[in-house]
C-alpha positions as CSV (number, residue, x, y, z in Angstrom):
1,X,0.0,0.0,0.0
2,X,1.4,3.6,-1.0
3,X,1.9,5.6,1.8
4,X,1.0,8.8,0.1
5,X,1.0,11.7,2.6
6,X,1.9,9.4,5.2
7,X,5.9,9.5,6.1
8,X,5.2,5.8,7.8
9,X,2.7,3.5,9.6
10,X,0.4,5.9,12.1
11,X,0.8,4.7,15.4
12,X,-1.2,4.7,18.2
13,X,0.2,8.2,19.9
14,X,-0.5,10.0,15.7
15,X,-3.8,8.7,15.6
16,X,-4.7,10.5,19.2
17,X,-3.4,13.3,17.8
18,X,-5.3,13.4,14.5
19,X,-8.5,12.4,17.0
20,X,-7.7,15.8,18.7
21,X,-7.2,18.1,15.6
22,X,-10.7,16.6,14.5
23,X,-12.3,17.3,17.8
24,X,-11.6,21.0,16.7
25,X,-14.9,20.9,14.8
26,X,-17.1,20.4,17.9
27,X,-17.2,16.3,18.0
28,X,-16.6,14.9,21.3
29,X,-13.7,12.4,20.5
30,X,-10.6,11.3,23.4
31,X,-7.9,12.7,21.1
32,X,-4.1,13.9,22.5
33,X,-1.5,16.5,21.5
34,X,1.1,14.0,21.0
35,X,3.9,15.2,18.6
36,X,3.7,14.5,14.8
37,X,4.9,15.2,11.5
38,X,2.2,16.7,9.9
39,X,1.2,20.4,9.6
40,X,-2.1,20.2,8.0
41,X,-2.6,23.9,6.9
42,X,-6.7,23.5,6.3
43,X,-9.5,21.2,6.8
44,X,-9.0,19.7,3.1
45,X,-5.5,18.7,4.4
46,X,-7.0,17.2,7.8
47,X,-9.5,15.2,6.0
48,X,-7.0,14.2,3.1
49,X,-4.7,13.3,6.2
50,X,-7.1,11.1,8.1
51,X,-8.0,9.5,4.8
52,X,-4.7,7.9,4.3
53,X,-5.4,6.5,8.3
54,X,-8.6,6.0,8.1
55,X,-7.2,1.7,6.8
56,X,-5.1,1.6,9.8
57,X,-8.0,2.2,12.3
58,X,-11.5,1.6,12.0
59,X,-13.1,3.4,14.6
60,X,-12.2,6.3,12.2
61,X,-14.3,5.9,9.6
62,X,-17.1,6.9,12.4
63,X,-15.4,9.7,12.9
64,X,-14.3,11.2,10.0
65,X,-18.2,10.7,8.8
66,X,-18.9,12.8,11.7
67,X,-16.0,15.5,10.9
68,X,-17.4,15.4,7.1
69,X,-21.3,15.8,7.6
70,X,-20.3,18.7,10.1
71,X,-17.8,20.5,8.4
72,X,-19.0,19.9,4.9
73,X,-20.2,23.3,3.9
74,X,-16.7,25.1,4.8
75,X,-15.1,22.7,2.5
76,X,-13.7,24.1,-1.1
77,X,-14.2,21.3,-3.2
78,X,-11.2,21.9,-5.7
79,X,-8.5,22.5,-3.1
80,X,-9.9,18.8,-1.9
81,X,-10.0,17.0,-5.0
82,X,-6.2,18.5,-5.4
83,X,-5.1,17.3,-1.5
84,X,-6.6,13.6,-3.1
85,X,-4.5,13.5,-5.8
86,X,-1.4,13.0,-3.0
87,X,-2.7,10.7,-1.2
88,X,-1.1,7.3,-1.7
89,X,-5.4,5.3,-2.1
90,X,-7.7,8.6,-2.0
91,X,-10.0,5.6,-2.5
92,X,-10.3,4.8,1.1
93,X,-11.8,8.3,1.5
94,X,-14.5,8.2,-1.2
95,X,-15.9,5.0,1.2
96,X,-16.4,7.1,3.5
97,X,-18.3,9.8,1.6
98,X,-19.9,6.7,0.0
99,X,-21.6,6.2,3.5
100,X,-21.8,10.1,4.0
101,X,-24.3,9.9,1.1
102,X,-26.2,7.5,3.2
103,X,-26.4,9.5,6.2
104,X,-27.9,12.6,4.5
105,X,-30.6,13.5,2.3
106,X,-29.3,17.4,1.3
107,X,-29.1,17.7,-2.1
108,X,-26.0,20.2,-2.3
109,X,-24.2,17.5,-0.2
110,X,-24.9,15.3,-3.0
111,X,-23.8,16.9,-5.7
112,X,-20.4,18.1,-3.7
113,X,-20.0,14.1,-3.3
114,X,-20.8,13.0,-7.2
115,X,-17.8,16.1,-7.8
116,X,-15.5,14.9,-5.6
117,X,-16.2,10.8,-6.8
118,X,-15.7,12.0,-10.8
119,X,-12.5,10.6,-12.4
120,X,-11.2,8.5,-9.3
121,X,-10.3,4.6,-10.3
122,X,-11.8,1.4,-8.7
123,X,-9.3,-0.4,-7.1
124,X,-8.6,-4.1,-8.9
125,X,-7.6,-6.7,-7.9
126,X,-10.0,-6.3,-4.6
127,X,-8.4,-5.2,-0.9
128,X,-9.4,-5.7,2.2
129,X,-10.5,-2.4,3.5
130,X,-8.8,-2.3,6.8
131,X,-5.7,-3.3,6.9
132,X,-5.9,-5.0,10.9
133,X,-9.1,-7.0,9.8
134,X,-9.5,-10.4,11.4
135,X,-7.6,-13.2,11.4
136,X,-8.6,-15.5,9.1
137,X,-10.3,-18.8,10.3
138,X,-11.5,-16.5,13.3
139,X,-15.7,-16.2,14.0
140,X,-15.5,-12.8,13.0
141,X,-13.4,-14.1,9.6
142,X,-15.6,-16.5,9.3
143,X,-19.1,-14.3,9.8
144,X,-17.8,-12.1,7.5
145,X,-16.5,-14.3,4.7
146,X,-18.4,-13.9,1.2
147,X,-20.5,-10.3,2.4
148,X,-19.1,-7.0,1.1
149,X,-21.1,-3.6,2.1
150,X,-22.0,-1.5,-1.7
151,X,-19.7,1.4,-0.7
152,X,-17.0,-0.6,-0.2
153,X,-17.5,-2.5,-3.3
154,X,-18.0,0.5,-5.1
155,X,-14.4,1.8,-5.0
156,X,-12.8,-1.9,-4.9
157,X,-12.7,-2.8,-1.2
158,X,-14.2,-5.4,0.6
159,X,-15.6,-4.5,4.2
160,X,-18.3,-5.2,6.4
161,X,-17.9,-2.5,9.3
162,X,-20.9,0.1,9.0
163,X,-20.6,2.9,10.6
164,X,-22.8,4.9,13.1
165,X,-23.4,8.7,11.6
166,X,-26.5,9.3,14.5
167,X,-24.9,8.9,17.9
168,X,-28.7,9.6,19.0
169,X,-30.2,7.0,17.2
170,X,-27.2,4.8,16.8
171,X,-28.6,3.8,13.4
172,X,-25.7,2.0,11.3
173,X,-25.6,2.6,7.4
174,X,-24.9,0.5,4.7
175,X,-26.3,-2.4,3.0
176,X,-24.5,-5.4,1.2
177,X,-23.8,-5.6,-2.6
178,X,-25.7,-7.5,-4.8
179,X,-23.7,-10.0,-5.3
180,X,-23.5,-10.7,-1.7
181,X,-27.0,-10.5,-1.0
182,X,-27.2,-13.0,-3.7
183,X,-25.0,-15.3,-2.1
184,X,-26.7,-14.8,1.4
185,X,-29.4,-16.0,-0.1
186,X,-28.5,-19.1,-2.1
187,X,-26.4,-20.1,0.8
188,X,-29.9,-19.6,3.7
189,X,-32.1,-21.5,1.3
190,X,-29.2,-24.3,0.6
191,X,-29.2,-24.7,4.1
192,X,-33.0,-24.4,5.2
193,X,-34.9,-25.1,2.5
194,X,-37.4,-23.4,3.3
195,X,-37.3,-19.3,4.6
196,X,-39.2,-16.5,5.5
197,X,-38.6,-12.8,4.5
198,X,-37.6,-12.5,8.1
199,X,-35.0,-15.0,7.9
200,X,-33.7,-13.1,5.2
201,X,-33.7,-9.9,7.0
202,X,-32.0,-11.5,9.6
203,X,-29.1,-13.5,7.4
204,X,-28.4,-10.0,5.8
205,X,-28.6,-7.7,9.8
206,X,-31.6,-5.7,8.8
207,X,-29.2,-3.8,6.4
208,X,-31.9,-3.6,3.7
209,X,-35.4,-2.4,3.8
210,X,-38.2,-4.9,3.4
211,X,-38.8,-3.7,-0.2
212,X,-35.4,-4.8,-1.2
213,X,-35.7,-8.3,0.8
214,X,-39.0,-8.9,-1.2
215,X,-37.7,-7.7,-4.5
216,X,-34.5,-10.2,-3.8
217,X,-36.9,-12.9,-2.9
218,X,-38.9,-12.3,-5.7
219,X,-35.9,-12.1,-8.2
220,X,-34.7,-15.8,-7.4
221,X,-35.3,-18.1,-10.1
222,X,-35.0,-20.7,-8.0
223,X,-37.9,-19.5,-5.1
224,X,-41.4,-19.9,-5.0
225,X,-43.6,-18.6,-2.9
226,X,-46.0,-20.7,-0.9
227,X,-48.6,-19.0,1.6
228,X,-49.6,-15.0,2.1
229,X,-48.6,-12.7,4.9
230,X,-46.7,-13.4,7.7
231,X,-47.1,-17.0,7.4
232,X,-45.5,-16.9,3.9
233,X,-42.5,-19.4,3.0
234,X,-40.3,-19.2,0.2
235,X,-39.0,-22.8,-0.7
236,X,-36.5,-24.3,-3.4
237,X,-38.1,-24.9,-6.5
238,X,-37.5,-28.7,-6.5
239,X,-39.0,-28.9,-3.0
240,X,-42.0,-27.1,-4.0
241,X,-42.3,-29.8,-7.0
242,X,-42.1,-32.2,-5.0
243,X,-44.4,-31.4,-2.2
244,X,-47.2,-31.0,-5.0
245,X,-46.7,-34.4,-6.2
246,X,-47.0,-36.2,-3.2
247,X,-50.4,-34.2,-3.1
């Protein structure tokens, strides 16, 4: 991984520090003064900065959400594109306004986002989006293996860690790709047999709205629906066959 504006590996004592020059916008985060060698001259240069940590620690991507939704207007969108071109996988930072989109419905925050997502590369082959991720073989691994979020997918990550933009509601964004929903899927019915949109719901942590369970439910060739309501089932093709012979 290019280090970009980075001069080596954050450690624990820089990443306080950049947690304390955030705090500056009014968020409530447990950052230190420790000494660094950075001398971000403007909030484009912060946010570029944190950017190029944001893989190295992934309580960060919380917070520089946070710094981003707050700080947003007082932004010039040029001077950031331009700190962006430095950075060693600017990348990592569209992710993160990826799930800013999410967060907010403001329309001027949305166009500011397409601007600053035009022109920028999708990573191939995949990454892992933070660099300290599980160990493989490990639950977490294990829970985690196959399922991608869409805005890490988007930019040629994988990553499954959704971030909290609300402390009040404490309402996590993100949903899976397609292709992983797909796979959730095929893999719950393989198993079961038989499921129920809430099953589905469940298998995929609520991350998509009923609507989108259905229409994924519906979109299955190989589902049929049996029953209406609450009650409803959605069952393997074959299995539905065969029940109606034995009939």
């Amino acid at each position: 991984m290019k280090l970009g504006l980075l001069t080596h590996v954050p450690s624990e004592a820089e990443l306080a520090r950049l947690y304390q020059e955030l705090s500056s916008s009014g968020l409530r985060l447990a950052g230190r003064k420790r000494p660094w060698p950075y001398r971000p001259a403007d909030l484009e240069s912060l946010l570029a900065l944190g950017g190029e940590m944001l893989r190295y620690d992934a309580r960060l991507l919380a917070v520089l959400l946070r710094f981003f939704l707050a700080r947003w207007g007082d932004l010039n969108p040029l001077l950031l594109r331009r700190r962006m071109a430095g950075m060693g996988c600017p990348q990592a930072l569209l992710v993160m306004l990826g799930f800013a989109r999410l967060a907010s419905r403001d329309a001027e925050l949305g166009r500011l986002i397409d601007y600053l997502f035009a022109g920028w590369p999708r990573l191939h082959p995949e990454e892992r989006f933070f660099l300290d991720a599980a160990a493989p073989g490990s639950r977490t691994a294990l829970r985690a293996l196959g399922r991608n979020l869409a805005p890490y997918a988007r930019w040629g990550f994988v990553g499954t860690e959704r971030p909290v933009a609300d402390t009040g509601t404490r309402q996590a964004l993100g949903s899976y790709d397609a292709g992983t929903r797909r796979r959730i899927l095929l893999d719950l019915v393989e198993r079961r047999g038989a499921i129920t949109l809430a099953d589905y719901l469940d298998a995929v942590d609520h991350a998509v709205t009923r609507q989108q369970a259905l229409a994924d439910l519906r979109a299955s060739p190989g589902l049929v629906l049996h029953g209406r309501g609450r009650g409803a089932v959605w069952r393997r093709k074959r299995l539905a066959q065969a029940d109606g012979s034995r009939k």
